[in-house]
N, C-alpha and C positions, 0 to 999 in steps of 0.2 A: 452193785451199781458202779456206771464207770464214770466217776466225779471229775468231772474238768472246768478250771477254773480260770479265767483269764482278766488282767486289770490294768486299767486306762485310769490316768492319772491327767486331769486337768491342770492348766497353766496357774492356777492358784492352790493346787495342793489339793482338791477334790478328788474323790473316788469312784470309778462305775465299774463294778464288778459284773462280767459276763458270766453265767454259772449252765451250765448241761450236764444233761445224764440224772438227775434227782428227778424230778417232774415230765408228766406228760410223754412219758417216752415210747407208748404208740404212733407217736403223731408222727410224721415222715421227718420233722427236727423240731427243734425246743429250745427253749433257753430262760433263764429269769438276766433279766436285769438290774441291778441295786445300784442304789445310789442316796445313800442317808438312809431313813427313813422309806422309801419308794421304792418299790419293788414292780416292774413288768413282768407276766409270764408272755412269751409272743412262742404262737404255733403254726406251722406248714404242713397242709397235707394238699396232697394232687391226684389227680385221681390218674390209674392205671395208663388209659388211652385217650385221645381226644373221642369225641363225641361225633358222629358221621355229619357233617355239612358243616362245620365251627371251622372259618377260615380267617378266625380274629385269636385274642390273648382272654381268657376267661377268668379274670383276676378276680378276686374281691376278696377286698381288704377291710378287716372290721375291727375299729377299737373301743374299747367298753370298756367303764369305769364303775367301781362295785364301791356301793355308799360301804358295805362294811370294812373296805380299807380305809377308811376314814374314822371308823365307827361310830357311824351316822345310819339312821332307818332314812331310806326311800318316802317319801311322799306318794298322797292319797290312799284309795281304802283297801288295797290291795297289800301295800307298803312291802312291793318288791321291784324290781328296775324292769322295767316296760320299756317303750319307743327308746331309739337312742334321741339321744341331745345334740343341739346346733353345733355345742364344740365337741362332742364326738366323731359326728359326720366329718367335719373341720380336719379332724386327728387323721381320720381314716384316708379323707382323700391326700393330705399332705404324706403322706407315706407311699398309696398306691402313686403320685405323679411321679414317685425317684423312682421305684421298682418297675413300674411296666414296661418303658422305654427297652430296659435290661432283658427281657425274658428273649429267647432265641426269634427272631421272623416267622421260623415254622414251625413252634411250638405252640399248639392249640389243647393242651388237656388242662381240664379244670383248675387252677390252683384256689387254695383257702388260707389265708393269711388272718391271724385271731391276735389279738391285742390287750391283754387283758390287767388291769390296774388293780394289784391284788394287797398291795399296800400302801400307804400314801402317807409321805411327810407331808404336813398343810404350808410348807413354805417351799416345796420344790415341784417344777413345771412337770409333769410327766410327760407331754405330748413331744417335749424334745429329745426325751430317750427312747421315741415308738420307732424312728426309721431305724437307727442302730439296732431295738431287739428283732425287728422285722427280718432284717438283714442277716443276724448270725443265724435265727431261725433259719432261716434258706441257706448260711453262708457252711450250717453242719446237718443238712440233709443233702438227698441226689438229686433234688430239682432241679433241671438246667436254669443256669443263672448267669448273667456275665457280674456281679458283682467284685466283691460286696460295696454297701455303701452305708452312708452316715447320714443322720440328719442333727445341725446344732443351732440354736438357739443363740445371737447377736443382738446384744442392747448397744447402746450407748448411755453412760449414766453420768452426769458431772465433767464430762468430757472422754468420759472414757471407754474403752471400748471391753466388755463382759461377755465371755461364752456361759451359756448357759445360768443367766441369772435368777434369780428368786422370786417368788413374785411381789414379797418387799422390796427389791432394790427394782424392778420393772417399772413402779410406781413412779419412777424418776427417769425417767429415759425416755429421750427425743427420737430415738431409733429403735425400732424391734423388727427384725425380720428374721424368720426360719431358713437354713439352706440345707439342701441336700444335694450330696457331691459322692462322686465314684474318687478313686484312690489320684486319678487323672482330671476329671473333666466334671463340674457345676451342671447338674442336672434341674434342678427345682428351687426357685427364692420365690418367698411373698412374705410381706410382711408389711406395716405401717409407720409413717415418719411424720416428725412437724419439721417440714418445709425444710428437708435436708440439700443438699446441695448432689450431685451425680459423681463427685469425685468420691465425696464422702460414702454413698452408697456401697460402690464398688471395691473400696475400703474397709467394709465392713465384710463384706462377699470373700474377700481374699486369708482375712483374719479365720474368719468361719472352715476353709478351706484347707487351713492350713492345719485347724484340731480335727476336722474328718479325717486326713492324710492318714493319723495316728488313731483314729477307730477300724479303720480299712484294715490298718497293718497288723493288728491283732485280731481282727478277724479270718484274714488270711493264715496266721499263725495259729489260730484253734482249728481253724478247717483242715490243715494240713495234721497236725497234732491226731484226729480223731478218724483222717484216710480220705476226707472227702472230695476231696482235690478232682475225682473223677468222678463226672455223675451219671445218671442212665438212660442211657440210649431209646429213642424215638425215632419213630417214623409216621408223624403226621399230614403228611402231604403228598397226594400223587403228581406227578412231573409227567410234561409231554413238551419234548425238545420242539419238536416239528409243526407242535400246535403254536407253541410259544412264538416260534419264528414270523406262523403263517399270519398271526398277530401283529405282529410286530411291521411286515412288509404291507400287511393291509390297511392299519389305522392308523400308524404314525404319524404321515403325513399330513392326514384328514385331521387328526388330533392338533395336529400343531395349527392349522388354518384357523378350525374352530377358538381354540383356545387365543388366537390375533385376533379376531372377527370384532371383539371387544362389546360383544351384545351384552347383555340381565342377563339376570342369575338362573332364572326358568328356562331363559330361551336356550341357552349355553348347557345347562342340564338335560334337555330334552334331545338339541342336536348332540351330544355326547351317548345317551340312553341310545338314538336310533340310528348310530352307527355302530356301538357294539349288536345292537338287534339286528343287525344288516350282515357283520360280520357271521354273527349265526346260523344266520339264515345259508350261508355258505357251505355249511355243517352238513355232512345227512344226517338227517330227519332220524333215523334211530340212532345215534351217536350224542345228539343232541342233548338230552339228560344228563347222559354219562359224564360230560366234558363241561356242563353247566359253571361248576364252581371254581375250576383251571380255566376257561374263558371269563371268567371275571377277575379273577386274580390278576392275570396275565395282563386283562387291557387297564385293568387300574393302574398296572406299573405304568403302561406304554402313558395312559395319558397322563401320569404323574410325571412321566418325564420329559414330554414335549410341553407342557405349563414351566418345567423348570429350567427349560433349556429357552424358550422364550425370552425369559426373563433374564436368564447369563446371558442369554447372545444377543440380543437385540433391546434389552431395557424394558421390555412393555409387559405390559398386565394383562390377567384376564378383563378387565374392561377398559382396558386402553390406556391406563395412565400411566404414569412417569413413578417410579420405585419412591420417589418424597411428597410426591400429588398427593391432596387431600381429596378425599369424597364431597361433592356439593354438600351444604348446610343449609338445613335452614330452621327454623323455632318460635315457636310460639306460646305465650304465657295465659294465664287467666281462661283458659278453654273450655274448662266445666266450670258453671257459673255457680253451683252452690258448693263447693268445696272449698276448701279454707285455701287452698293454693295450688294453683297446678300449670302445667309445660309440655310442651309436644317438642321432642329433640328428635334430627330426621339427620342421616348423614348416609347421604346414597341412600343401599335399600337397607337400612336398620333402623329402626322408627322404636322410641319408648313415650308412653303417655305416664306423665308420672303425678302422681298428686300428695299435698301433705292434709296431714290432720291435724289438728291443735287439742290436747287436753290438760288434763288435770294429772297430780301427783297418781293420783287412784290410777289411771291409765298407762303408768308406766310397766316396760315389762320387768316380773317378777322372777329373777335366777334364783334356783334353786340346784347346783349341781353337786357333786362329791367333794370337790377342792372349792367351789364358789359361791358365793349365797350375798343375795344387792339384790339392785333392780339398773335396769337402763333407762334412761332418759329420754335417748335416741335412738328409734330402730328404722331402719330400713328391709323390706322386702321387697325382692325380685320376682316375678310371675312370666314364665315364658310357655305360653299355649302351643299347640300343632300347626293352629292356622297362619303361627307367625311365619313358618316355612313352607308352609302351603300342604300341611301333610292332613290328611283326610284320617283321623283317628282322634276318640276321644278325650278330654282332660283328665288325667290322673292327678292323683297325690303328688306333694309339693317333693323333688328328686333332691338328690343331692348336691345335683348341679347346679339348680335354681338356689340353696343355701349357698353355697360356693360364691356362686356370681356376686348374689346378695351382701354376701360379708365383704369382699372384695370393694363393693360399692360402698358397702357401708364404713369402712375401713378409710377410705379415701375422702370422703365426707365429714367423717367422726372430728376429726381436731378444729375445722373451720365451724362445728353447730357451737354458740352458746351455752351452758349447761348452770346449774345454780344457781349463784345469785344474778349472773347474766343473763337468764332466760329462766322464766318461771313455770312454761307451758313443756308437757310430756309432746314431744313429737314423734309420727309416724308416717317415715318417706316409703311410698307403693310405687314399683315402676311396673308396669306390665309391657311387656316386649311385643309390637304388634306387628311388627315386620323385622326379620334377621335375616342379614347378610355380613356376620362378621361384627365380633366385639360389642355386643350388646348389653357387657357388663360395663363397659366405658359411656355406652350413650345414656345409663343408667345415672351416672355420675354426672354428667350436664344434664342432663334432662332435671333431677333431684337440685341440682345447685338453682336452677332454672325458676326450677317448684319451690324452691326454699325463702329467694327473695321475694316470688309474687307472692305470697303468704306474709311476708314482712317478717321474718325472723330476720337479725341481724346479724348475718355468715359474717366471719372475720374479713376472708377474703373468698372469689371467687373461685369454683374447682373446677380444672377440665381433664380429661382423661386419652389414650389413646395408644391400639393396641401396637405394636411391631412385628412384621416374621422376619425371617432369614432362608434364604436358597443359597448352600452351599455344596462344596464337589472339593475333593484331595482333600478331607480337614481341616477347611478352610483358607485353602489357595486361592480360590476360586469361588467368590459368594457373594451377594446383593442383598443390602439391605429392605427393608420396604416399612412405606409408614403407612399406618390404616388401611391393616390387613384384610381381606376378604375371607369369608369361610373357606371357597377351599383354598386358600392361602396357607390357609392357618392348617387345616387337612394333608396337604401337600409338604410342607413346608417342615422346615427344620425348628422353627421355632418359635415361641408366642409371648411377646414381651406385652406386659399393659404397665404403662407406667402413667399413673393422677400426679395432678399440681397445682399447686396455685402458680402467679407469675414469680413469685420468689424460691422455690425449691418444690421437690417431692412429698406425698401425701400419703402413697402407699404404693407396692407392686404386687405382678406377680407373674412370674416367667415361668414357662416348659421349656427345656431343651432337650431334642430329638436327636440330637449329632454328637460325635465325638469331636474332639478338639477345638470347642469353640476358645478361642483368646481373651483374652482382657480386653487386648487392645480393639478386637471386633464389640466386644461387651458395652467398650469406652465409647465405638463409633456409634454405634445404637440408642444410648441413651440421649447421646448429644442431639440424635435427629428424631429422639422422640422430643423432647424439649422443644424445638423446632414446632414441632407438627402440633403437639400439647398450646402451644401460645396461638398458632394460629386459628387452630379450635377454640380456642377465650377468646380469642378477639370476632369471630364471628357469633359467638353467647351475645357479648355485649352488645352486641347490634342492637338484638332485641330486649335485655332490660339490664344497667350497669349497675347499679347498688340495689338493694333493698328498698320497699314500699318504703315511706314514713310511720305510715301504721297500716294497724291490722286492718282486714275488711270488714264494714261493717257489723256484721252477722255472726263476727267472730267471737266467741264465748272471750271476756276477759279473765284478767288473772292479776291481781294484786300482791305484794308481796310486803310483809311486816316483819321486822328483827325483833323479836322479844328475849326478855333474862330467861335461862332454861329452870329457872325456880317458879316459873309463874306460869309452866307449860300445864302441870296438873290442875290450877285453878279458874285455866282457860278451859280444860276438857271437863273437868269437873266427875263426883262422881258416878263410873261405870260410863261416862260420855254423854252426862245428863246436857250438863251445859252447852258443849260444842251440838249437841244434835238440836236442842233446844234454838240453839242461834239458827241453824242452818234453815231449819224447820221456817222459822220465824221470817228471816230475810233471803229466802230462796237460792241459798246458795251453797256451796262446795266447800269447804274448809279441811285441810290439809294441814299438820305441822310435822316436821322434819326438825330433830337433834343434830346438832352439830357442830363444834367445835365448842361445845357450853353455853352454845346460845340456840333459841329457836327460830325456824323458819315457817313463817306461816305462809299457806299461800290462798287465797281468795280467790272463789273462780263462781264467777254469776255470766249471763247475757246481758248484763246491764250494769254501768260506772254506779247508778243509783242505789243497787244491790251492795254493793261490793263497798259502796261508804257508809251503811248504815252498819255493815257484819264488822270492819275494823273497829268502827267508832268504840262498838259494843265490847269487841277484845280489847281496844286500849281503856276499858272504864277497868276491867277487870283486873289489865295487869299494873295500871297507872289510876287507876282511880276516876270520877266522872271530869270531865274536863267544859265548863262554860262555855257557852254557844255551839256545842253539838247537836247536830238530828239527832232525834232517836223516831223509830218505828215501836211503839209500847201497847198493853192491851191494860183496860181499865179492870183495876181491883176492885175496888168499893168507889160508892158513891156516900156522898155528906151533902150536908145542906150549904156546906162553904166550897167545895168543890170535890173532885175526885182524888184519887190514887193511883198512877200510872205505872205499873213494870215495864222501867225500860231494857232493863236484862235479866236474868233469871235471879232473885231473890233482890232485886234492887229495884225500887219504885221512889215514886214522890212526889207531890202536890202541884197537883193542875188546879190552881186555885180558880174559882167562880168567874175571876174577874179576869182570866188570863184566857178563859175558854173562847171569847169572841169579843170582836170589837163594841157589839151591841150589849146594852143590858140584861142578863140574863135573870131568873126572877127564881128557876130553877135549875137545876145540873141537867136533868134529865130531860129536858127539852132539847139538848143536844146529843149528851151521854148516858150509854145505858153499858151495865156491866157486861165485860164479853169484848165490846167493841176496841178496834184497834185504830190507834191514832196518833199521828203524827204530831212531834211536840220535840220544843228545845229545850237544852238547860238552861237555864237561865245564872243557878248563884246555887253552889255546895256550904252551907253553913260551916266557917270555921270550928264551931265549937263541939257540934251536933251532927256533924256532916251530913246533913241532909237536904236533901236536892229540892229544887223550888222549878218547876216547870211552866211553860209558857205555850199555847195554842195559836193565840191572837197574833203572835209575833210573825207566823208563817203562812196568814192570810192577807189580803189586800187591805190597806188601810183605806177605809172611806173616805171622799174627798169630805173635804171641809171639817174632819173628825178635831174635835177640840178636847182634850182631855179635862175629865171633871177636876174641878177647885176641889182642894181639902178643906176639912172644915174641922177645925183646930176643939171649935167649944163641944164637941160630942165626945160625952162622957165615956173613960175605960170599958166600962162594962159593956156599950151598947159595940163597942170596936172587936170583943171578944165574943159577943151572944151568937154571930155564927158559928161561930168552934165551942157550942155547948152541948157536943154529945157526950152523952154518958163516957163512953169508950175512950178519953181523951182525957188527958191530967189539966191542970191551967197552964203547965210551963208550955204544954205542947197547943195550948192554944196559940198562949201568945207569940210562941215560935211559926203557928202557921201564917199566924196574920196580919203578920210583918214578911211576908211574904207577899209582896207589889210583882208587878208583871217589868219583865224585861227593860229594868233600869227606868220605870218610874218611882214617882214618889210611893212609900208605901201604903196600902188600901188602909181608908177608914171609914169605919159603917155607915158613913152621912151617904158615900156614894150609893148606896142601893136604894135610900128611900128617898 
């Protein structure tokens, strides 16, 4: 084996060992990456030739995370790793956005890019060492590559600025965004902020830039080290000088009108379709085939360049506007009447219908991954169907793109939701995309902020989002900004900034760049006119609804919330979950507790305030003891001849005495109560000595007009005051403790009253 070793040394004294030549050394290149504890293997293989009619880049990028580096078993009945995970997908596409850009223009053979987490410290990120193993993988095979590059990992924590932090010290940081950067030029950032500021952002980008610099540089030092420097030769693409030309003289022009004409997106696609179909038609007829897939190449360029020359020379857009025009807005709240919140957000032609749901703890989602295990509070999912672009094919499985978009949104969203003791309710933001024309992950984000206050959750502040590109020529001598990019903007175009915010700072990004040399200071200019563009999208939201409801809607399941000692959390659940189920059973509702910080969090969740004050009352008897003039909702134990026996919670009862059952004289118990039956009754008085509970009926009926309460009558003998409480079953003390027991702060009963 030929062992090559190479090491990068972090600005704090950390280590990431590059290692090749041990493993995997079929695969066209290999590497482990180490770093503590965490071990990547990342593998390249390509296949021979491109594939006949492939006139794109045939990447894919796969990272996967094996519970036994953890040594952790997989979940469910299988208990081996199945589907990838959200933050797998996540991993995968942050690596392929810095690599594809790189591969040659006319390199079309398969490549396979494997990612694989084959040991894991539980306090270090692995997703920020996937673009660097990715990289040496390719940077010590023959795959044409223009790298290498780097991907690193930028917090801020306490002020300060952290490459490659832990996910204890992450905990703490207002900034986290990923960048991935070539040895020269910032290829890929996304990442999340609370309401950072734009200088600060691009501060953070520069930092990051500067420890790529020094992954590059030893990548290039191991490539050269093991001969690779030279890689192998292709011939992907057939060329026709003549064809190209006859291209170029015939639709340029026509290219350039259409793409001024400033029509929709259909109409502008369709005159585009039927003059390359025109130009064809020019072709003989048996040539035709042949040259199918070089007349498309070819008039893609012409018309990628007359949209781009447009726009340098003259300012204008494919639909007519001005490089910082916004698209018309406009939005709408409460749109589906029984959903707990929802928004129609339209800006030009990208339309999202979004709606929230309200739940319970039970409805949160549940992580389960190799390094992570919780739940979320808050999720958002993105759904973008065929029909949103008018394309005539069925709905598949949820893509990667749609996670992508999704996290993006939900990203930008995340710091202004409520969570814990601020918000008691599991939320679930749905945008489905029902017309795209460009940045449909940003209309997700006002549409969602939209949805969030007509539901009445209380957002900190409100979010707007808003994508940018860039057309540039000479590396940036010559280039145009643009705000609220169009699809084929974005297509065309050099670059795809989306930058969320509230009006006080940033909330999250996420940038592609397609070009070499873009500057800081272009970097600088872009963010400033997305801030621009970002407020005047808030301020068109607000039109249509500026703070949050007051409260929920109607309809809306409630949710109560109680701080109990975490010592009295097992005597609420009781045991094997007698009690809690017993309550829930009882007063038809949701009960939920949550540990944490040494105290517990309950949460109450009924359709009704009614529900939801009889289940607390019943937890505060259990963990506080019964407490005077509470409802209860109880079911009758036994019946006496002096009254009944109420359970008003699981193994607590206490005397509905005879007199307390109705305002009228009652002669018997069971003319009203019979065992079984469930009734509503207050407390009345807990015996200090005996603590036992004394209940009341009558107290939560209408008092009858003119009702006089009966005189006591002093000369009626002890015994005739106890002869109701002479069942056998019963000592004298506990007679006479019942029957001293009076109704709701009267005098106490004495036997004159019944005859």
């Amino acid at each position: 084996m030929n062992i090559v070793k190479r090491t990068i040394v972090l600005n704090d004294g950390r280590e990431i060992e590059i290692e090749t030549g041990k493993l995997a050394k079929q695969a066209d290149g290999s590497v482990v990456v180490k770093m503590g504890k965490t071990m990547l293997l990342a593998t390249v293989t390509c296949a021979k030739e491109a594939k006949p009619e492939v006139d794109f880049m045939p990447l894919q990028v796969e990272y996967k995370e094996k519970y036994a580096a953890s040594g952790r078993f997989p979940g469910g009945f299988l208990k081996r790793e199945a589907r990838p995970s959200d933050n797998e997908i996540l991993t995968s596409r942050l690596v392929d956005r810095a690599l594809r850009p790189l591969f040659p223009d006319d390199f079309h053979a398969e490549v396979f890019v494997n990612i694989t987490l084959i040991s894991a410290d539980k306090d270090i990120m692995p997703d920020a060492l996937s673009g660097l193993a990715a990289s040496a993988a390719l940077a010590v095979s023959d795959v044409p590559f223009n790298g290498p590059i780097s991907e690193v990992r930028v917090a801020r924590i306490d002020g300060q600025f952290v490459v490659n932090p832990t996910f204890s010290q992450l905990e703490n940081a207002d900034l986290d965004i990923m960048v991935g950067a070539t040895l020269e030029n910032i290829m890929m950032v996304e990442g999340e902020m609370k309401e950072v500021s734009e200088q600060d952002m691009l501060e953070a980008i520069k930092i990051a830039h500067e420890e790529i610099k020094k992954h590059c540089a030893v990548q290039l030092e191991l490539q050269e080290t093991l001969g690779k420097t030279v890689k192998r030769e292709y011939c992907h693409e057939e060329n026709d000088e003549d064809l190209k030309n006859a291209i170029e003289e015939y639709c340029y022009t026509r290219c350039y009108e259409i793409a001024k004409s400033g029509s929709g997106k259909q109409e502008r696609t369709e005159a585009f379709d039927a003059l390359k179909n025109e130009f064809i038609e020019t072709i003989p007829e048996e040539q035709r085939e042949e040259k199918a897939i070089m007349v498309t190449r070819y008039y893609h360029n012409v018309e990628k360049r007359a949209m781009r020359n447009l726009i340098l020379d003259e300012g204008i857009r494919l639909d007519g506007r001005s490089t910082t025009d916004i698209r018309p807005i406009w939005s709408e709240i409460d749109y589906l009447p029984a959903v707990h919140g929802s928004a129609i957000f339209t800006r030009g032609e990208t339309q999202s219908l979004t709606s929230v749901t309200l739940g319970t703890k039970l409805d949160e989602k549940q992580i389960d991954e190799v390094l992570v295990q919780g739940s979320e509070q808050f999720v958002l999912h993105y759904n973008f169907p065929p029909f949103a672009t008018g394309e005539a094919r069925p709905v598949r499985s949820i893509g990667r793109r749609e996670i992508g978009h999704g996290n993006l949104a939900f990203r930008a969203l995340k710091p202004m939701v409520p969570v814990g003791e601020e918000n008691p309710y599991a939320i679930r933001v749905v945008s489905d995309i029902l017309e795209s024309n460009g940045s449909s992950s940003m209309a997700t984000v006002c549409a969602g902020t939209l949805a969030l206050m007509d539901a009445g959750i209380k957002i900190k502040k409100p979010v707007s989002g808003i994508a940018m590109g860039l057309i540039s020529e000479n590396k940036g001598d010559r280039y145009a900004i643009l705000s609220d990019i169009l699809g084929d903007e974005d297509h065309l175009g050099d670059m795809d900034f989306k930058v969320t915010g509230t009006k006080d700072g940033i909330t999250a990004t996420q940038m592609d760049i397609k070009v070499d040399g873009l500057s800081y200071e272009v970097l600088s200019e872009a963010l400033e006119q997305a801030k621009k563009g970002r407020l005047h999208i808030l301020g068109e939201m607000m039109k249509t609804i500026s703070e949050p409801r007051e409260d929920y809607k109607p309809f809306v399941p409630r949710i109560e919330q109680i701080v109990i000692p975490s010592d009295t959390i097992g005597a609420v659940i009781g045991p094997g979950g007698k009690v809690i189920q017993e309550m829930q059973k009882l007063t038809g509702t949701i009960i939920t507790i949550t540990e944490k910080d040494n105290k517990g969090y309950v949460d109450v969740f009924a359709p009704d305030k009614k529900a939801i004050d009889d289940a607390i009352s019943r937890i505060k008897i259990i963990v506080y003891g019964p407490e005077p003039g509470t409802i209860y909702k109880g079911k009758v134990k036994a019946i006496h001849s002096y009254g009944a026996f109420v359970e008003i919670l699981p193994g607590k009862d206490g005397l509905l005495h005879i007199s307390e059952i109705d305002w009228k004289r009652l002669d018997n118990v069971e003319d009203v109560l019979k065992e079984g039956d469930e009734v509503e009754v207050q407390l009345l008085e807990v015996e200090e000595k005996t603590g036992k509970l004394r209940l009341s009926r009558r107290v939560l009926l209408p008092k009858p007009e003119g009702y006089v309460e009966p005189k006591e009558r002093p000369d009626r003998p002890e015994r005739d005051r106890d002869r109701r409480g002479s069942d056998r079953d019963r000592d004298r003390s506990d007679r006479r403790s019942d029957n001293r027991s009076g109704g709701g702060g009267h005098r106490p009963f004495n036997g004159k009253n019944r005859n």
